[in-house]
C-alpha positions in Angstrom: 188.8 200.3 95.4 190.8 202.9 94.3 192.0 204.5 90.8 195.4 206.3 90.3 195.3 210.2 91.3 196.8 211.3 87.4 199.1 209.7 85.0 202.1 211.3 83.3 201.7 211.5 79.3 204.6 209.7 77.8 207.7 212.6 77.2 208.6 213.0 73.3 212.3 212.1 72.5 212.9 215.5 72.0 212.5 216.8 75.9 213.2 212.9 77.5 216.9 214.1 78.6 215.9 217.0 80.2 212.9 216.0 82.1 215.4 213.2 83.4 217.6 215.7 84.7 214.5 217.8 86.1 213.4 214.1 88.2 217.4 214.0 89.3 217.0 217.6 90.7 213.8 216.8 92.7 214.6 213.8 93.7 217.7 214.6 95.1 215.7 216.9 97.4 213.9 214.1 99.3 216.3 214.1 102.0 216.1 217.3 102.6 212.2 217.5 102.4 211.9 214.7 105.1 215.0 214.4 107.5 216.4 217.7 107.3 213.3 220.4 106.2 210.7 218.4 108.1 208.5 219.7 110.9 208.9 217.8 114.1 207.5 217.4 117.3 210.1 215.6 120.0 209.8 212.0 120.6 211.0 208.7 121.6 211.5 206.5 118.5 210.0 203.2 118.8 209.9 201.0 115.7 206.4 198.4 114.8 205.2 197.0 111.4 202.3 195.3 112.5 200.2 198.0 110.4 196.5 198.0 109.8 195.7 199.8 106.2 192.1 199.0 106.5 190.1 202.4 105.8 192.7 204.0 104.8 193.0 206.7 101.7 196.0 205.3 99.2 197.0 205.7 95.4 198.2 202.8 93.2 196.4 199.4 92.9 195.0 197.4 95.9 197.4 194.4 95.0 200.2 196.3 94.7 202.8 194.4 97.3 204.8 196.9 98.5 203.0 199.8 101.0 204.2 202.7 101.7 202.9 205.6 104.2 203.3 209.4 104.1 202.4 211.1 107.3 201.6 214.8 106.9 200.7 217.5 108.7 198.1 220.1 106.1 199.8 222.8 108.2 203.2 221.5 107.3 205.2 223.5 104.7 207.3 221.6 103.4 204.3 218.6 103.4 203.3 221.2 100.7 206.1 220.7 98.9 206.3 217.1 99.3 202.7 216.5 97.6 203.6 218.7 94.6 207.0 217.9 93.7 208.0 214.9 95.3 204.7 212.3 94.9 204.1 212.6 91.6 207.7 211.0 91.3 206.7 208.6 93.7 203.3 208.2 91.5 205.1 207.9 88.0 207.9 205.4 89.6 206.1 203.3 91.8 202.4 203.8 92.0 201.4 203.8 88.0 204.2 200.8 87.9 201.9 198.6 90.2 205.4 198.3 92.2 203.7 200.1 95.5 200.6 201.3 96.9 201.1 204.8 98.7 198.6 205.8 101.8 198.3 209.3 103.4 198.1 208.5 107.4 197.8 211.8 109.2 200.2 213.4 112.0 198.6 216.8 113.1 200.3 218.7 116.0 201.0 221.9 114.5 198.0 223.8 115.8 194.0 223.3 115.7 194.0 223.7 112.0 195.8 220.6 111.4 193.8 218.5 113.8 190.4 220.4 112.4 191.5 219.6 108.8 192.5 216.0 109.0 189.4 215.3 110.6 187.6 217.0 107.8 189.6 215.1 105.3 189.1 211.6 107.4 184.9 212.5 107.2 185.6 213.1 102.7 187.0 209.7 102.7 184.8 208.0 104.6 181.9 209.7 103.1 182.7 210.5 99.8 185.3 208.3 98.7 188.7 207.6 98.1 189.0 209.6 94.8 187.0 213.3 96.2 189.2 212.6 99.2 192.7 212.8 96.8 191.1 215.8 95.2 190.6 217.2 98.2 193.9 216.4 99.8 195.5 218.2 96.9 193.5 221.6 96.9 193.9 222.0 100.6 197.9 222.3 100.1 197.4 224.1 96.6 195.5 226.9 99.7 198.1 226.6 102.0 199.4 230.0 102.7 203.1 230.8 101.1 204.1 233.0 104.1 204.8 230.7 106.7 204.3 233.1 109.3 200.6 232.0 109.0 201.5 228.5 109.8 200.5 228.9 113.7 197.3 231.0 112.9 194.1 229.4 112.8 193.3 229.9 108.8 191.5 226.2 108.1 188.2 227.1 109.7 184.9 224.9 108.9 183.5 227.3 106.5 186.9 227.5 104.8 187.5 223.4 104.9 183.3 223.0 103.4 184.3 226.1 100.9 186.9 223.9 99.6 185.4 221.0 99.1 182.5 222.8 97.2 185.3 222.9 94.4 185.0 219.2 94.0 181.8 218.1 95.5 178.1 218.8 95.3 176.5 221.5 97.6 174.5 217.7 99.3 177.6 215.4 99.1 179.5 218.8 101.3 176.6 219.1 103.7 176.8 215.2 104.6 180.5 215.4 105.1 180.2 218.7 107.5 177.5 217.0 109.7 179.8 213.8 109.4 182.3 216.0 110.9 180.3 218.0 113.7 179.2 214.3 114.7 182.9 213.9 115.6 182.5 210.1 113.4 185.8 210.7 112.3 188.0 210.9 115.4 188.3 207.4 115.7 189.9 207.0 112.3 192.5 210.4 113.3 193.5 208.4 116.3 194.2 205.3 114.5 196.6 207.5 112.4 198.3 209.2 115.3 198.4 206.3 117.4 200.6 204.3 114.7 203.0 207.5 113.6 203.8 207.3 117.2 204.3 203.5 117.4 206.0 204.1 114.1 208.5 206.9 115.6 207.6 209.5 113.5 209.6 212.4 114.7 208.0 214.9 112.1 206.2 215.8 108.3 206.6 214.4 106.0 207.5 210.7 107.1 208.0 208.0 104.6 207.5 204.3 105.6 208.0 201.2 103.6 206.1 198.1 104.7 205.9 199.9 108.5 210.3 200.4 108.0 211.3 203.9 108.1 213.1 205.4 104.6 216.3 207.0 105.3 217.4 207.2 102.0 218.4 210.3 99.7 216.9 209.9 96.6 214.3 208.3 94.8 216.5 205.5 93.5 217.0 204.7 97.1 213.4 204.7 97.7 213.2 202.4 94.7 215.4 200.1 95.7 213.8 200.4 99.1 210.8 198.9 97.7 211.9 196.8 95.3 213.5 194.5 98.6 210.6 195.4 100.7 208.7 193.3 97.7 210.8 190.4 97.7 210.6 190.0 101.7 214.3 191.6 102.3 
């Protein structure tokens, strides 16, 4: 169903050791990006793993046995960050491995724009497919605005959500998605996504699951490992 987002060309000998330290930087970041940097919206933490990934956008193969879900926010900052420096580790480790399959599950409560975009994004997937919807997905936080002082203003109109899927789609394929949209056919699937970060206890964005069991880790090794029990029932 669906193909890999990119692959990572093999590193010559020549740069292997300092990439590797490059990955050990980043990765080292992933607490911060989701405990510590997140955006979060006050809750009661409940925990659930009865998890329903029907419909749902993901990278990685569709056997894969281990799933994990990020929940994001396109109005989230450091959700930003997350999909350009952290999941293509997460890709390159685990995805293009065959280890995990990773979903994007949305969790908008920042303002209109996020609710207005993921329902945008729900109506890509569900009419155009799971690879225009990673496309997408990316371009939408490659637009985010640096300043975050823009982060409560309502920048992620209609016109500026169909403009950006021009980049990546047919001027008929957009037109189908919009009136997808207007028709509001997507709000069941948003709900299904808010409804289970909040069974889930997601607190904020970016929230990392494994098989529906929160990570708490601080680095990509321990999201490796993470997984690598998650696979073998643990």
């Amino acid at each position: 169903m669906a193909n890999n987002k990119k692959n990572n060309n093999t590193q010559s000998k020549s740069s292997s050791k300092f990439i590797f330290w490059i990955i050990g930087l980043v990765a080292i970041g992933i607490l911060a990006l989701i405990f510590f940097g997140n955006h979060s919206k006050d809750q009661e933490k409940s925990t659930g793993n009865e998890i329903d990934y029907s419909n749902q956008p993901f990278l990685g193969k569709e056997d894969a046995p281990v799933s994990i879900i990020e929940f994001g926010d396109y109005k989230c900052p450091n959700c930003k960050n997350f999909d350009e420096s952290v999941i293509p580790i997460i890709e390159k480790e685990l995805v293009d491995t065959g280890k995990a399959k990773l979903y994007f599950m949305n969790y908008a409560f920042i303002n209109v724009d996020s609710t207005r975009t993921a329902k945008f994004a729900e109506s890509v997937y569900q009419v155009l497919g799971n690879d225009t919807f990673w496309k997408f997905h990316d371009l939408i936080y490659k637009k985010q605005p640096e300043d975050t002082k823009y982060e409560k203003i309502d920048l992620f109109t209609e016109k500026f959500l169909s403009d950006t899927l021009k980049e990546v789609a047919s001027d008929a394929d957009v037109n189908k998605v919009v009136k997808h949209f207007n028709a509001d056919k997507s709000k069941e699937s948003f709900q299904k996504d808010m409804d289970l970060a909040e069974k889930l206890g997601a607190t904020g964005t970016p929230a990392i699951y494994v098989n529906g069991q929160p990570f708490e880790g601080q680095t990509i090794d321990h999201l490796k490992d993470m997984v690598d029990k998650a696979a073998k029932g643990e």
